[in-house]
C-alpha positions in Angstrom: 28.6 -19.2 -179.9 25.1 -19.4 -180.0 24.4 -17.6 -176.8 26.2 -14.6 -178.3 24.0 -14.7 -181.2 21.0 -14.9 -179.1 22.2 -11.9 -177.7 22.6 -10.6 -180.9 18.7 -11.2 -181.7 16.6 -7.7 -181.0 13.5 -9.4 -179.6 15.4 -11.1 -176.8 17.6 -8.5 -176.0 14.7 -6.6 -175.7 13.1 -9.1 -173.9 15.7 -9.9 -171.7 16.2 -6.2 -170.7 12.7 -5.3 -169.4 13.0 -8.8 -167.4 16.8 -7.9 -166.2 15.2 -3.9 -165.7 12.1 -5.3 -163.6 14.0 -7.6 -161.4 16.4 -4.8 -160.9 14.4 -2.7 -159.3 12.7 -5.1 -157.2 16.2 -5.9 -155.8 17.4 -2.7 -155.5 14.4 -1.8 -153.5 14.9 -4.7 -151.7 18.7 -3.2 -150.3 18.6 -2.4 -146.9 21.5 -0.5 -144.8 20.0 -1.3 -141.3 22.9 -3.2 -140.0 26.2 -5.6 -141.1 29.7 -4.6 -141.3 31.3 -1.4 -142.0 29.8 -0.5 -145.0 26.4 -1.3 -144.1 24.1 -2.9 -146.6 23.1 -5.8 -148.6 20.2 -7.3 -149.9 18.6 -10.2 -147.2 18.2 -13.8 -148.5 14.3 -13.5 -147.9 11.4 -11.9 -146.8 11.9 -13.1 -143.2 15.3 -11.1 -143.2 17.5 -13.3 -141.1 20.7 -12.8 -142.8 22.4 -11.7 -146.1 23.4 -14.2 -148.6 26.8 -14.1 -150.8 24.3 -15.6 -153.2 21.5 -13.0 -153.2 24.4 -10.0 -153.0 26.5 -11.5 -155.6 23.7 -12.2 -158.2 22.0 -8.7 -157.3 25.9 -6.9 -158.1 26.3 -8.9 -161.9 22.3 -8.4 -162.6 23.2 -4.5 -161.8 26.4 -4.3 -164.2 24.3 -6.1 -167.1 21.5 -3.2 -166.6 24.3 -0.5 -167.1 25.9 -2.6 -170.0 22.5 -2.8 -171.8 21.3 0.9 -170.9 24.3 2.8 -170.1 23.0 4.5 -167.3 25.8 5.0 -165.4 23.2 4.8 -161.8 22.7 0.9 -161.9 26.8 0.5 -162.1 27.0 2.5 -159.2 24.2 0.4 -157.3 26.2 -2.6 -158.3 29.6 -1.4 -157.3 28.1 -0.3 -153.5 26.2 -4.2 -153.5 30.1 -5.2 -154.7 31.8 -2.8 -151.5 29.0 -4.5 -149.1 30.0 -8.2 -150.0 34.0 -7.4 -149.9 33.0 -5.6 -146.3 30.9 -8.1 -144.7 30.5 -11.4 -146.8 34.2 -12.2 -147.4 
């Protein structure tokens, strides 16, 4: 397909990994374990921090498992599977 072969193309990949890297920390900075469920956590919907978002947990979890799939460091799967623990805890 031709995203795969975008994919494929160094320049983006490379691209799209310091975009996908940046974001990532900004979100995972963003997690906060101050209150919600029993696995406390999540990352709030926005800067006003009135509640936590499938949408902004979700997206923050698959952005996570594409850092370690492009990087292979193994400490942005495990940010992604405690974002995944928090939604199954609280969100659903």
């Amino acid at each position: 397909t031709k995203g795969m072969s975008l994919v494929k193309n160094n320049t983006i990949t490379s691209t799209f990994s310091k975009v996908l890297q940046a974001l990532s920390y900004s979100v995972s900075n963003a997690w906060d374990e101050s209150c919600c469920g029993n696995i406390p956590g999540g990352v709030w919907w926005s800067n006003e921090q009135t509640y936590k978002a499938a949408a902004s947990n979700v997206g923050t979890s698959a952005a996570m498992c594409r850092m370690y799939n492009l990087s292979g460091d193994k400490s942005w799967l495990n940010f992604a599977l405690k974002v995944y623990d928090s939604i199954i805890d609280v969100i659903f």
